[in-house]
C-alpha positions as CSV (number, residue, x, y, z in Angstrom):
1,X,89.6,136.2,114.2
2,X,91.6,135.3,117.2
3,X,94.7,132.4,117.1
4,X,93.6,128.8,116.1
5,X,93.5,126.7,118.9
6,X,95.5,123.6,119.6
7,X,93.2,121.1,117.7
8,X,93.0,122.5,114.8
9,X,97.3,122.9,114.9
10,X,97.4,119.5,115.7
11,X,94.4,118.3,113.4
12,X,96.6,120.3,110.6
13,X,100.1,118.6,111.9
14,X,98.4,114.9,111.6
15,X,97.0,116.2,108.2
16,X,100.4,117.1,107.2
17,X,102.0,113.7,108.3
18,X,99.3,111.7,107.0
19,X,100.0,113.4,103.3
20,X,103.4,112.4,103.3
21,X,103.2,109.1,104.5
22,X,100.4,108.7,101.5
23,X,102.9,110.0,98.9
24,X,105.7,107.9,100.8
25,X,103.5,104.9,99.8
26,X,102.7,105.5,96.5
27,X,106.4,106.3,95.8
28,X,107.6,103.2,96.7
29,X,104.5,101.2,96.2
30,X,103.9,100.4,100.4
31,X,100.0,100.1,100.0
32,X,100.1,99.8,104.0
33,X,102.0,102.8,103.9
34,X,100.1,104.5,102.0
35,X,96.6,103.4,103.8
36,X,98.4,104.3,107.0
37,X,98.8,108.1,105.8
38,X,95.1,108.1,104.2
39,X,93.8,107.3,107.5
40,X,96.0,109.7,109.7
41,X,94.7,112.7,106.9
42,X,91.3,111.3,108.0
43,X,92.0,111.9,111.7
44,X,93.5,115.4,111.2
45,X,90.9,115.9,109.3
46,X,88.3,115.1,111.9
47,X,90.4,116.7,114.7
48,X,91.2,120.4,112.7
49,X,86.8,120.2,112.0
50,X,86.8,119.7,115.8
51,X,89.0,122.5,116.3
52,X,86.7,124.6,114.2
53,X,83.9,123.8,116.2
54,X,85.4,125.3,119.4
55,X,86.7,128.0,118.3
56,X,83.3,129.0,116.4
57,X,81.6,128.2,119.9
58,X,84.2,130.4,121.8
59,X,84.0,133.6,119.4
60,X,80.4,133.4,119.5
61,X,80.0,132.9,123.5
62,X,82.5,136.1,123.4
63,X,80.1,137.8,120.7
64,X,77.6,137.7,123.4
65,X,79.6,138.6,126.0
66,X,80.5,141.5,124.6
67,X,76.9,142.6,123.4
68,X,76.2,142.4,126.7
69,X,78.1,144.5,128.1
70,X,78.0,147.1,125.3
């Protein structure tokens, strides 16, 4: 499996900041902290599934390159 590629680092980075803005918020009782992290989790989520996606496109398109010219 080759390296991830930079949306699913970044998707995992905005996962990671989301999480602790979420705990942040419960800690200290900032519900608009706290809905602030929920959502940014939400994003990285979205953005690291996105990341996925590409790279599963990309080692496939090389899968067939390589059948090819085998």
């Amino acid at each position: 499996m080759s390296a991830p590629n930079s949306d699913e680092v970044e998707g995992k980075w905005e996962k990671t900041k989301g999480w602790v803005k979420d705990k942040a918020g419960e800690v200290t009782a900032n519900s608009d902290l706290e809905a602030e992290g929920e959502a940014q989790r939400a994003s990285g989520n979205t953005q690291e599934a996105w990341g996925k996606v590409k790279h599963g496109v990309g080692d496939a398109v090389k899968a067939v390159g390589d059948a090819i010219n085998d």
